[in-house]
C-alpha positions as CSV (number, residue, x, y, z in Angstrom):
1,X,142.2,239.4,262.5
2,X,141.8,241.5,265.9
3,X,139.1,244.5,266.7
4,X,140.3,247.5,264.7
5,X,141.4,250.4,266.7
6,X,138.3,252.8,266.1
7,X,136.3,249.9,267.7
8,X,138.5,249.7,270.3
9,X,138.4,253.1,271.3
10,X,134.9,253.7,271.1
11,X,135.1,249.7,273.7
12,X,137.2,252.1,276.0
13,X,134.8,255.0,275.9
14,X,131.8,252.9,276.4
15,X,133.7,251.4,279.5
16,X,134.5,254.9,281.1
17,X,131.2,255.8,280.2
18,X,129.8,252.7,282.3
19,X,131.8,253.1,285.0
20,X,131.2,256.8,285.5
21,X,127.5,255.4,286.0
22,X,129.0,253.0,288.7
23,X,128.4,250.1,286.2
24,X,130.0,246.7,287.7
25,X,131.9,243.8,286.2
26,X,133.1,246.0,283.0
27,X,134.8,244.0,280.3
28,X,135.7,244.1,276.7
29,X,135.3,241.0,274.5
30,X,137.3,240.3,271.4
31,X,134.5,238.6,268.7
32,X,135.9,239.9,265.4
33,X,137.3,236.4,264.0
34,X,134.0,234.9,265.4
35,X,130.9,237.5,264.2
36,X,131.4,238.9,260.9
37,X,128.8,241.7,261.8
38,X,131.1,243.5,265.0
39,X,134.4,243.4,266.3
40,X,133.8,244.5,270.0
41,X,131.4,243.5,273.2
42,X,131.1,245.0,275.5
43,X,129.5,243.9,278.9
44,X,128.3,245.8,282.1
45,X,126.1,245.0,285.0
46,X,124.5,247.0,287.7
47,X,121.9,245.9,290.4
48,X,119.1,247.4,289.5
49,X,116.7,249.2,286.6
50,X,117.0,252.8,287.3
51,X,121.1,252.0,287.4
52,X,120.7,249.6,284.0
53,X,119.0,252.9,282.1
54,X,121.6,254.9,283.5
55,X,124.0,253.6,282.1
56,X,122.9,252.8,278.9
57,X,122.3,256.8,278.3
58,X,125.5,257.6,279.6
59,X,127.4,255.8,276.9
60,X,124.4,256.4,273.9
61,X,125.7,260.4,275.1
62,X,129.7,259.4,275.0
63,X,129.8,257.8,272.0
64,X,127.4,260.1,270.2
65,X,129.8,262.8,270.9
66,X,132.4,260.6,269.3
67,X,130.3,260.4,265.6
68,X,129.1,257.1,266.9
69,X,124.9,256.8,266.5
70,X,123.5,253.4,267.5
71,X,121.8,251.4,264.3
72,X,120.1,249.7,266.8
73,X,118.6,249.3,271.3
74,X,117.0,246.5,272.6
75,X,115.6,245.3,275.9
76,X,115.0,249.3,277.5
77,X,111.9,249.0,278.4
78,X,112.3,245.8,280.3
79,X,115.5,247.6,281.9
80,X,116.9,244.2,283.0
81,X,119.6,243.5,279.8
82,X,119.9,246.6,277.0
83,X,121.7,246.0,274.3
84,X,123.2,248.8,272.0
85,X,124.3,248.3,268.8
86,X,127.5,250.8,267.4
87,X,128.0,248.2,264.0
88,X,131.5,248.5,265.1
89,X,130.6,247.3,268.9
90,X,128.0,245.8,270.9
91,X,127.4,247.1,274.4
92,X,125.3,244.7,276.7
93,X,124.2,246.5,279.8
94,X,122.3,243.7,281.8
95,X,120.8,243.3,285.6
96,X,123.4,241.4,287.3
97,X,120.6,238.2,288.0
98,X,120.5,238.3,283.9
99,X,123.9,238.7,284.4
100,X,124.7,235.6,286.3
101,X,122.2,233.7,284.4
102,X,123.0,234.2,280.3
103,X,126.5,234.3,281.4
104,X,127.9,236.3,278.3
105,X,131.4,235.4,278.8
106,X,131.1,231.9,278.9
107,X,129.1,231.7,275.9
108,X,132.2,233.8,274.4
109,X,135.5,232.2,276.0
110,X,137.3,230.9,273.0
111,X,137.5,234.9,272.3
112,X,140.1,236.7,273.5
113,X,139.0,239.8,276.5
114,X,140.7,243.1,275.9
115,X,142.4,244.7,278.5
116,X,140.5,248.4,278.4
117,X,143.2,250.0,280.6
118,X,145.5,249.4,277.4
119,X,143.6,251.0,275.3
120,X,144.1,254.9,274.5
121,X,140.6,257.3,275.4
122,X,139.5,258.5,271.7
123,X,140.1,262.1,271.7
124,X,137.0,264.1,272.6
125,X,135.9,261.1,275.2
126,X,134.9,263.8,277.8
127,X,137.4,261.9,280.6
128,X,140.8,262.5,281.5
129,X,143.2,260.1,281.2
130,X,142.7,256.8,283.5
131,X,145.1,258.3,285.9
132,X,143.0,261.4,286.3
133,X,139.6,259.4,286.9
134,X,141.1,257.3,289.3
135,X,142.3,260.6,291.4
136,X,139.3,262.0,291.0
């Protein structure tokens, strides 16, 4: 079994959504066959706090506007690793020293990374199309 496509759309807006916020390292993990509970991670880092929060309430916003409401946010107080909980996917926002230490996609490698620039923009995303953000 592989991610359903509604999870990976909403992997591909929460990716945009990172990056808008300058978010580094941005990757998409494949963990359906392995966790029952969500198809999706996704992982983002950014050197400091202030950039951490950032990001996490730019893709809360994107994915809200796509009828996605997290069931759950951890860590924001701390600022050094958030992690935001779709059901369908999992978005990690971390400091990159948490980063480097927890080390996310070693603990995951038997699952397979998604390639987000294959993955179609869910309508209503708020971004162009990859072209258009990258001319922009």
């Amino acid at each position: 079994m592989t991610a359903a496509d509604r999870s990976l759309q909403l992997a591909k807006a929460a990716g945009l959504a990172a990056e808008e916020k300058l978010a580094e390292k941005v990757l998409a993990i494949d963990v359906s066959e392995q966790m029952p509970l969500t198809d999706v991670f996704v992982i983002a880092s950014a050197p400091s706090e202030r950039q951490v929060g950032a990001i996490v309430d730019e893709v809360e916003d994107r994915l809200r506007d796509l009828g996605s409401k997290p069931v759950r946010r951890e860590g924001e107080r701390e600022g050094r690793w958030v992690l935001i909980d779709f059901g369908d996917i999992i978005v990690h926002v971390q400091h990159e020293e948490e980063r480097e230490y927890y080390a996310l996609e070693r603990l995951w490698k038997d699952c397979p990374e998604i390639d987000l620039s294959t993955v179609d923009a869910p309508a209503g995303a708020g971004v162009g199309t990859d072209d258009e953000v990258e001319q922009a």
